[in-house]
DODRENBA-612790 format. One record per residue (C-alpha): x, y, z; residue in three letters. Coordinates in steps of 0.05 Angstrom, whole numbers, plus 5000, padded with zeros to 4 digits. Layout:
BEGIN
XYZALA/...
This chain:
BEGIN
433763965918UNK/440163785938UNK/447364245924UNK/450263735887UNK/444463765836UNK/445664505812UNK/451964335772UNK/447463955724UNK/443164605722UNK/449864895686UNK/449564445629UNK/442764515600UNK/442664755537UNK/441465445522UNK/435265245491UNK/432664935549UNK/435465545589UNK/430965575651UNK/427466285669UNK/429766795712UNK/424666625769UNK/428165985771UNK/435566145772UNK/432966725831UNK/430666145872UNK/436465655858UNK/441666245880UNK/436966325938UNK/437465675961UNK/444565685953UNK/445266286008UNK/441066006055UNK/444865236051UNK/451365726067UNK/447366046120UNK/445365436156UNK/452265086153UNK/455265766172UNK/449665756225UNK/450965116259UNK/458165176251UNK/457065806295UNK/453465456334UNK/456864896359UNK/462965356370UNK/458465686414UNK/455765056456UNK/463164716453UNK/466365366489UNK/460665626519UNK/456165026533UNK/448064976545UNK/444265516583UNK/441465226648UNK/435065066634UNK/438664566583UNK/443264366642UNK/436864156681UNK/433863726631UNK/440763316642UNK/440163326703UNK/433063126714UNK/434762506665UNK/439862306704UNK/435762336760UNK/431661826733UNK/436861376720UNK/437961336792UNK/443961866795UNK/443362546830UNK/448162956804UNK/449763756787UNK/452563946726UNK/457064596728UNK/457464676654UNK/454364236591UNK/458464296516UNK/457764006451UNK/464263606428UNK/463963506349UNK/467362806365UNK/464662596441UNK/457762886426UNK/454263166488UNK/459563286548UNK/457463516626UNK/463363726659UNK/465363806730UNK/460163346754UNK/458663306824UNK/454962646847UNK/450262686917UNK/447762166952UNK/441461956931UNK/437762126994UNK/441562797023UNK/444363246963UNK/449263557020UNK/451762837022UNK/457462876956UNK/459662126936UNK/463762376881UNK/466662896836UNK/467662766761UNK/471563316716UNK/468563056645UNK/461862586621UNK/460362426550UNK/452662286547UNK/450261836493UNK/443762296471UNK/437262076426UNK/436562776401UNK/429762616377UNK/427562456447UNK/431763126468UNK/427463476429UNK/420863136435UNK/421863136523UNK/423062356529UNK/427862026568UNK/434362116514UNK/440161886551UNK/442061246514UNK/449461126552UNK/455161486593UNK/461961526573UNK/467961746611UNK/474461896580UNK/480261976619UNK/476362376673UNK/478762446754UNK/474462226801UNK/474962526875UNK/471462256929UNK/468562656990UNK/472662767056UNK/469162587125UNK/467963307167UNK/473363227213UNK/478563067162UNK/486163537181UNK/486364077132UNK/490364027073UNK/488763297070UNK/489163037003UNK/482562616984UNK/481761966946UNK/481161986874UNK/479961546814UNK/485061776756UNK/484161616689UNK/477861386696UNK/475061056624UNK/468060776638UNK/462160686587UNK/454960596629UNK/448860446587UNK/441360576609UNK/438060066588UNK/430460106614UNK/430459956684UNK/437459756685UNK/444460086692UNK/450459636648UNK/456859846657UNK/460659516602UNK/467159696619UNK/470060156687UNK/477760186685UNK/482260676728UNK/487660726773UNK/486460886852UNK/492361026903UNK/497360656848UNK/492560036839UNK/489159906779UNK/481059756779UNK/476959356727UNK/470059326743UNK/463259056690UNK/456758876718UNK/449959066713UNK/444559396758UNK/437059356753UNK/432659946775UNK/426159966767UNK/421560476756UNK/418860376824UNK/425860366852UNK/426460586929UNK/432860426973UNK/432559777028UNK/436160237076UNK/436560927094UNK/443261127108UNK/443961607166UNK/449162197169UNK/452861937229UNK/453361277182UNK/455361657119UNK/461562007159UNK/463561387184UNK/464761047121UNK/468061687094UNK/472961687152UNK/473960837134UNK/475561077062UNK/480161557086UNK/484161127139UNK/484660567072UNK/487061227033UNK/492361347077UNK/493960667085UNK/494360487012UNK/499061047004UNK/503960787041UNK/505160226993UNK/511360236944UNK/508759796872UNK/514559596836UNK/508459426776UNK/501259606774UNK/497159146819UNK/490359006786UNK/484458926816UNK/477958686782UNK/470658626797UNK/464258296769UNK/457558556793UNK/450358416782UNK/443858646830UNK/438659016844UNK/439359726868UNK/432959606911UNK/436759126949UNK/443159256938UNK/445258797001UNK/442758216949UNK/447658376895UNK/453057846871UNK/460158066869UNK/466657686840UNK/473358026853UNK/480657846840UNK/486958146858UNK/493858106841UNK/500458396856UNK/508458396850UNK/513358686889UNK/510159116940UNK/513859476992UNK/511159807052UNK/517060137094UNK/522459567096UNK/517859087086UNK/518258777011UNK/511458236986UNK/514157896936UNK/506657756903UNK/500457746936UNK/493957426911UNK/486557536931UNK/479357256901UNK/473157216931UNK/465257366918UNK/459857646959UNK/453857216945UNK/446757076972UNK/449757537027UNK/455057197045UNK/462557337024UNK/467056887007UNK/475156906999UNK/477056356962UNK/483456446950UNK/488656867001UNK/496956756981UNK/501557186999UNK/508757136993UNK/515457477010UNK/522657307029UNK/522256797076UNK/514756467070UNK/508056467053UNK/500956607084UNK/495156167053UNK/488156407080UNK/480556287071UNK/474856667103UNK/467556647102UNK/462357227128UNK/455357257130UNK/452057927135UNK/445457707170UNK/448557567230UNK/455657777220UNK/458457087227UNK/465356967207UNK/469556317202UNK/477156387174UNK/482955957168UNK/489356177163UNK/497255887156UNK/502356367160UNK/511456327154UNK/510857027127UNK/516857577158UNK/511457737213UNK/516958147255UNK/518258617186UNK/509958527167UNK/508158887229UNK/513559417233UNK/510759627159UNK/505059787196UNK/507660057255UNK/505559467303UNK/512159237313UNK/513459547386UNK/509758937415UNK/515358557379UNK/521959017397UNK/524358537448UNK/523457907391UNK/528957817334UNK/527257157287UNK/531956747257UNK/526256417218UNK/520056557196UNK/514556497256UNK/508855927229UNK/501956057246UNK/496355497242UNK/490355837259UNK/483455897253UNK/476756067280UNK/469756487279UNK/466457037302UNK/460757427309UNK/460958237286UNK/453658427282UNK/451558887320UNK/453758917394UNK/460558717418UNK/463458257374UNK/465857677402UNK/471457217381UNK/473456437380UNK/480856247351UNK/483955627359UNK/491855617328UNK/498155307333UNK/504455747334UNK/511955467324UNK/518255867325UNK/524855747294UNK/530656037325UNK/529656767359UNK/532957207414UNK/528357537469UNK/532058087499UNK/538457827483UNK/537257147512UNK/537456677450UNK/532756087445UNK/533255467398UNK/525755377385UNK/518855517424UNK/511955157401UNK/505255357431UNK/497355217427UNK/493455847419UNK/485855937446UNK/482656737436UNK/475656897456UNK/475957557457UNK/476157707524UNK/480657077546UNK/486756847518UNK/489956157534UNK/496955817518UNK/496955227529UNK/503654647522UNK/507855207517UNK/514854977501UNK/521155487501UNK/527455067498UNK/535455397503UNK/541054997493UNK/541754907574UNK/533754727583UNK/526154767570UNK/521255207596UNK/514354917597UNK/507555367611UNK/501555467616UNK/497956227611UNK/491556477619UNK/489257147620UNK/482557457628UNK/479058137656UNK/481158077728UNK/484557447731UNK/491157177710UNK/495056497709UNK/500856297689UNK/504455517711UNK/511155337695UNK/516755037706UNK/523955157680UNK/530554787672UNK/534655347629UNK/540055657660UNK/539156227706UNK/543956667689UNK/541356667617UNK/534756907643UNK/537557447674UNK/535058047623UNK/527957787653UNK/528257977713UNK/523158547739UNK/526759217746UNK/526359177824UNK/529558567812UNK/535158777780UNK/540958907836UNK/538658267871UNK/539357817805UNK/546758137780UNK/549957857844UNK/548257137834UNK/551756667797UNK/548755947772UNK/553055587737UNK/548954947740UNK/541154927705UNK/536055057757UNK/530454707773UNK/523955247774UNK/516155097788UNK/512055677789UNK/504455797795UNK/502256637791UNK/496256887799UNK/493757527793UNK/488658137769UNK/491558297710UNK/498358237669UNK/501958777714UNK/506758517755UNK/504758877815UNK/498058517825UNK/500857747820UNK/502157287877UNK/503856657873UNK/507055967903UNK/513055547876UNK/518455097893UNK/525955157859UNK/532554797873UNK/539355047849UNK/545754667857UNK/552854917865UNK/552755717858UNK/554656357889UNK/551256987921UNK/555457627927UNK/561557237909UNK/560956727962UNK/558956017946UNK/553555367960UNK/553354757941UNK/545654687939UNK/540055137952UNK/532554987962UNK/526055357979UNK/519355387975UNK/517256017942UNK/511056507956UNK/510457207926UNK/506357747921UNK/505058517936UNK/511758677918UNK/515058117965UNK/518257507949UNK/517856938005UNK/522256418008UNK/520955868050UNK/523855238089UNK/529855518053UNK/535654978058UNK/542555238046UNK/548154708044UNK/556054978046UNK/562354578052UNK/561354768132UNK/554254658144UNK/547354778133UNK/542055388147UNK/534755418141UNK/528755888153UNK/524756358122UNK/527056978085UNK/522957538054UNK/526457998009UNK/521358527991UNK/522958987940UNK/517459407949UNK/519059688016UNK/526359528004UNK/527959168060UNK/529258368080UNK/525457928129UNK/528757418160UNK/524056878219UNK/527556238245UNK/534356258207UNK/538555778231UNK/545455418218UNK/552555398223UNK/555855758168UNK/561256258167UNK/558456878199UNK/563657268150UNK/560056968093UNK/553356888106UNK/552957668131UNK/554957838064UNK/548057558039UNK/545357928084UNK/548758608063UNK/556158618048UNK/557059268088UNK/556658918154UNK/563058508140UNK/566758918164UNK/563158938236UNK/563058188237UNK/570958058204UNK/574058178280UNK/571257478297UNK/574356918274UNK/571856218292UNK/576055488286UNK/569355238261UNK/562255508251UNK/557355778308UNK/550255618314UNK/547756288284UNK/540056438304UNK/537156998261UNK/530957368261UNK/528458038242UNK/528258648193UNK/534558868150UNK/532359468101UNK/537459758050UNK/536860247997UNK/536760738057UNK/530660608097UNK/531560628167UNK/526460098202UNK/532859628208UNK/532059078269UNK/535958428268UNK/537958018316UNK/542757408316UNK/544656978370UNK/551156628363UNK/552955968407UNK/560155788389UNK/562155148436UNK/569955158401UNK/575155698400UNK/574756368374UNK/579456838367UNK/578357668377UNK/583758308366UNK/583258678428UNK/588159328438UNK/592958988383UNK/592458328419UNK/588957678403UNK/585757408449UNK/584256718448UNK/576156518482UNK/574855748484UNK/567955828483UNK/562656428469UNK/556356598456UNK/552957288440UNK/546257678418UNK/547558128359UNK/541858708353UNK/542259128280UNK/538759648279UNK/538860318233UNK/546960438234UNK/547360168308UNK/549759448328UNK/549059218397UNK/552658608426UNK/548758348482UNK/549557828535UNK/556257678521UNK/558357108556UNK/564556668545UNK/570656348572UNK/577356558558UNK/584256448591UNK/581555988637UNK/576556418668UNK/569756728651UNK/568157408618UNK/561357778604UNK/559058418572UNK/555658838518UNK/557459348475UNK/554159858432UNK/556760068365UNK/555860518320UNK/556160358241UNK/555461058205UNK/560261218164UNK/561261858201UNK/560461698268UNK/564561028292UNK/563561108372UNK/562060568413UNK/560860368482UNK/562259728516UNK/563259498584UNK/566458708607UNK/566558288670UNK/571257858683UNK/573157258739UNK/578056678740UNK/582756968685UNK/589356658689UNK/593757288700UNK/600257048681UNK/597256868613UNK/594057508603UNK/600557978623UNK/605557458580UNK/599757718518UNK/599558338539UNK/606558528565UNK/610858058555UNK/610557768630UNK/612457078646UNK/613057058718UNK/606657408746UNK/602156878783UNK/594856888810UNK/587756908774UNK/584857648765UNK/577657818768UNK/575058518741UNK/570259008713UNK/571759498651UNK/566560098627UNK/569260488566UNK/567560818501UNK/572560938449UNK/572161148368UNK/573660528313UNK/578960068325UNK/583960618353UNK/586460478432UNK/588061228436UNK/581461448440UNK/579760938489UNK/576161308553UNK/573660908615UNK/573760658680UNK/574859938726UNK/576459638783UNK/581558898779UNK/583158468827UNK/589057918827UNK/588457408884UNK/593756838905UNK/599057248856UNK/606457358865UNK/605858138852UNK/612858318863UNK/614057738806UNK/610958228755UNK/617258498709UNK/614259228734UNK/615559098809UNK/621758628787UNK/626959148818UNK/622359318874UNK/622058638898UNK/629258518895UNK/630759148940UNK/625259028994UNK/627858298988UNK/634358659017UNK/630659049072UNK/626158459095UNK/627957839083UNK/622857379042UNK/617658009020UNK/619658158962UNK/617857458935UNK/611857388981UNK/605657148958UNK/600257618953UNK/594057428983UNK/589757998949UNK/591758598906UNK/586559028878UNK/586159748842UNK/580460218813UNK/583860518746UNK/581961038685UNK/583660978621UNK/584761578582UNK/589961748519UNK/592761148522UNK/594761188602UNK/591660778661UNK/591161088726UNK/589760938785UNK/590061128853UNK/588760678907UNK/592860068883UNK/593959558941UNK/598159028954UNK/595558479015UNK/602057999036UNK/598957849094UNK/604358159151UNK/605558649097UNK/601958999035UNK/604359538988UNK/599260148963UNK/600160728920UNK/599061038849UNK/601460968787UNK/600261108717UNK/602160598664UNK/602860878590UNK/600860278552UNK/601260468492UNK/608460858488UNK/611160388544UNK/612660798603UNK/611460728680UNK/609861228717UNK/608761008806UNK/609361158868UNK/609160628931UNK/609560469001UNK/610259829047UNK/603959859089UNK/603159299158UNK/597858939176UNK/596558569239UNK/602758549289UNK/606858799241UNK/602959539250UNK/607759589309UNK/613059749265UNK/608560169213UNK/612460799221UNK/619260469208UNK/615160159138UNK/612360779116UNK/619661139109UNK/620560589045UNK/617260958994UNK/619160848924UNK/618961098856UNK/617860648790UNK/619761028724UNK/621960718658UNK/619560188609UNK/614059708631UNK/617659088618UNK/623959458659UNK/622459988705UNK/627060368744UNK/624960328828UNK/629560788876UNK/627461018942UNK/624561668945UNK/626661929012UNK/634161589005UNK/
């Protein structure tokens, strides 16, 4: 009997009044329809706050167990709307329940209660309502790292038998929103095609994590969407057909802004399949297909790209191998290829094109470059490689590969604008030369690897006008050879305005020093020495030539310090050349030398040249320290034309005679006063007692003896010092055949004052009258140029 019958009980009549015994039992039935709504009310309160007992929590879990999910259920309610709800759901991998896939905070189930109760299978469906899924992190994950989740998750899985159908899987993952429907088929006999080892299981938890992180990076201006199609067989899951689609607006990544990007594919038959790639932003697009095949991990792509690469890869913080590169446009990319990435090493095959617009490389702008691209791997290849500048083109090839490198080229852009290329080592050597005029450059390197230090290599280049260290050419050529940290340079030709030079120069940067074997011309030693090093100017300034000397040079000359310095050059000058000597110049008509450098020492050796119509020879040792400017030098002399040399020196213009003599001294720079040493002269055929210093004297023995004082001296000789700026000597000697003069004297060069003391010696019959001579004694004091003479004993 149902409660809405017993109104109609009310309106019997009272004849047909029913009995006590039945009003007892409606009234009882009454209470006990109370009690079991009141009942039930109770008791869903109960099982919606307090949920199932665990043996009820079990059965759940045991069903969904055999629907092909392993799961633990913390706590199982009773929702008046949702029905049946598990919450906090933790999902294990099928095969390891310390394996967790996933962690769901709320599941409706979809329940045949009459099942339930009877011990069938009862779940019908699954049904999740704005739940949070979070996904496991790998062992080794950073603490406080936040894990992937899936937030408001809405999915509705049926169970079908021996199928799984999700109908509908919606939520939103690291800002991008997921569709997924598809269907599963398990069978009762279901096992898996592959076990799935731990090792493997971490690996693809640290993957998901990496994409995590990654995928947070991103900026979404709207919500990308992302949706899948699915159908297979969980017993070979590697068999299942996937369709997926993605599409997105406005994503940023750093500075980096995608305008839209586009994806769709399908993994099929075991093969997947990107159909469609676009992606777009400010200044181009990228359009890509792709095709892998899991048996053997083959993979074939195409790819054309004129997307902001330089910006693209600084999102991603690959940009350093860029730093030196700013693009004016858009680099374009034609490029495609295969590869293998089974199991093993994978290997590699691309084949591109690459073109660039207008870009700067370390400051250097270039107006366009243009390359073929060839990747195995291993190897890579560029091959008609074309870099062009508004003063040239650069053509190439390069090849690199484990232990071996190549790289051919040749060059016709300016020089100077290369400059910022240079190696380090290089650096110095470059800033001091100028090209003003395009180059000519062929260059073949070889090497081990891309470092610099391991390449050698052969070339040719030929610059026109151009200067080194400030001093010009008009043409330089060489053959080029490098390696081990040394650049070779050979059958060098130098042209100048002057002349030519050629050799062979080293200039090794590694040891810091510069070979030179076989250098010959005839340049300007003033200029060319400053090629060398432009502190030696100074040593070589003091000798100026009408025109250039044959200059011979071989040898070592190390800078930067070292101290294995040995150079010698041997100069042959058949024309004039002019020397300061004491604050004179002296004039040689011919001369020829060996220069030795070695560590802050220059010695002149073999001296030999003409000068003032006679001969003169030497050497000299000098020292080139800043600190210490000594030197030591010695001369020879014969046949010098003695009137010229005192009308230089002292302003004579009536001696007479040639001299011959020998000079040893050592002295400090270029200052006579510190001028120390010792000789011996001789003047032969010579009217002595013409010299302005015996002027007087030769007028007042003139007097005495008629005709000596402008006799003709056969031979007149002295050994002399030379200290502060005085010459002494004391054994001078006069031979005028009959007669002679002898004494001392000490001539002050430098302040102009004459110190001396003489006698008239005889010789032959005139020794009969010797003691009569030897009361004429005289003294010489005064200027050089005009002495006083007075007898000393009168």
């Amino acid at each position: 009997m149902a409660v809405a019958d017993i109104p109609e009980i009310e309106t019997i009549s009272q004849a047909q009044r029913p009995s006590f015994g039945w009003r007892l039992f409606v009234s009882t039935m009454r209470f006990l329809i109370v009690l079991g709504l009141g009942a039930m009310t109770a008791g869903g309160w109960y099982l919606a706050s307090h949920g199932f007992g665990q043996s009820f929590r079990a059965r759940v879990v045991e069903e969904l167990h055999k629907r092909g999910v392993e799961a633990s259920v913390r706590r199982l309610t009773l929702d008046p709307f949702h029905g049946l709800v598990a919450q906090d759901v933790r999902i294990f991998d099928y095969r390891d329940r310390d394996k967790t896939i996933a962690q769901i905070s709320r599941l409706s189930l979809d329940v045949n209660y009459a099942a339930l109760w009877q011990r069938r299978s009862f779940l019908n469906a699954i049904e999740v309502r704005n739940a949070e899924v979070t996904l496991p992190l790998p062992d080794n994950a950073p603490p406080n790292t936040v894990p992937a989740q899936i937030k408001h998750l809405h999915a509705h899985v049926y169970f079908p038998p021996e199928q799984i159908f999700v109908s509908q899987a919606e939520g939103v993952f690291c800002g991008i929103y997921l569709s997924a429907t598809g269907q599963l088929i398990k069978r009762q006999d279901y096992a898996p095609s592959h076990e799935m080892t731990r090792q493997e299981w971490q690996s693809h938890l640290q993957t998901l994590q990496r994409v995590v992180a990654e995928l947070n990076q991103f900026q979404f201006a709207a919500t990308p969407h992302l949706q899948v199609k699915f159908s297979g067989d969980l017993a070979a899951i590697e068999e299942a057909r996937v369709e997926g689609s993605f599409r997105a607006e406005q994503i940023r990544r750093g500075q980096y802004l995608a305008q839209e990007v586009v994806l769709a594919g399908e993994y099929s038959e075991q093969r997947l399949n990107v159909t469609q790639c676009q992606w777009r932003d400010q200044l181009g697009q990228l359009a890509a297909t792709a095709s892998w095949r899991r048996s053997d991990g083959a993979l074939q792509f195409q790819v054309r790209s004129g997307l902001n690469l330089r910006a693209l890869l600084d999102s991603f913080g690959f940009g350093r191998a860029f730093d030196d590169f700013t693009f004016q446009a858009a680099p374009q990319l034609d490029l495609s290829g295969s590869a293998h990435l089974g199991d093993g090493q994978p290997t590699w095959q691309l084949l591109g094109h690459l073109t660039l617009g207008a870009f700067t490389y370390r400051t250097i702008p270039f107006t366009s470059a243009d390359a073929d691209v060839s990747w195995d791997g291993t190897r890579t290849l560029l091959r008609e490689v074309h870099v062009r500048h508004r003063s040239g083109e650069l053509t190439a090839e390069f090849f690199s590969a484990p232990g071996d490198f190549r790289v051919d080229l040749n060059s016709t852009i300016d020089a100077n604008a290369l400059r910022p290329l240079a190696p380090a080592d290089l650096h110095e050597f470059v800033d001091e030369v100028d090209w003003p005029h395009a180059p000519v450059v062929n260059l073949s390197i070889r090497g081990s690897s891309q470092e610099a230090s391991t390449w050698s290599g052969t070339g040719k280049f030929q610059f026109d006008r151009g200067r080194f260290r400030k001093v010009g050419f008009n043409s330089v050529t060489a053959d080029v050879r490098f390696g081990q940290g040394a650049a070779t340079y050979e059958n060098f030709r130098i042209v100048r305005d002057e002349g030519v030079a050629t050799g062979t120069l080293v200039y090794d940067f590694a040891h810091h020093e510069t070979r030179l074997t076989n250098v010959r011309g005839n340049l300007k030693p003033t200029e060319v020495i400053s090629w060398i090093d432009p502190k030696l100017f100074k040593v070589v300034a003091p000798y100026k030539f009408d025109r250039p000397p044959s200059v011979t040079v071989n040898g070592v000359y190390q800078f930067h310090g070292g101290k294995n310095t040995r150079l010698e050059i041997n100069v042959d000058s058949p024309s004039r050349m002019d020397y300061v000597f004491v604050g004179k110049t002296l004039n040689f008509d011919r001369i020829a030398a060996k220069l030795l450098f070695t560590d802050d020492r220059l010695q002149i050796l073999s001296l030999d040249g003409d000068t003032f119509s006679g001969h003169l020879s030497g050497n000299a040792d000098i020292s080139l320290a800043r600190s210490n400017q000594h030197y030591h030098a010695m001369m020879d002399v014969s046949g010098i034309d003695f009137p010229r040399l005192t009308d230089l020196y002292f302003d004579f213009k009536t001696a007479k005679g040639s001299m011959n003599g020998h000079y040893d001294w050592t002295g400090i720079g270029d200052d006579p006063r510190t001028m120390v040493g010792q000789g011996e002269i001789e003047l032969r055929n010579g009217n002595v007692f013409a010299i302005p210093i015996f002027g007087p004297l030769s007028d007042l023995l003139n007097a005495i003896i008629p005709g000596f004082g402008y006799r003709v001296a056969r031979k007149a000789d002295a050994h002399f010092t030379l200290k502060d700026g005085v010459i002494h000597t004391t054994d001078f000697h006069v031979d005028g055949g009959t007669f002679g003069m002898a004494g001392r004297a000490d001539l002050y060069f430098l302040a102009n004052k004459l110190d001396a003391d003489v006698r008239i010696d005889a010789n032959g019959l005139g020794a009969v009258l010797a003691p009569l001579y030897k009361i004429f004694e005289y003294k010489g004091e005064g200027p050089l140029n005009h002495p006083t003479w007075r007898p000393k004993n009168f």
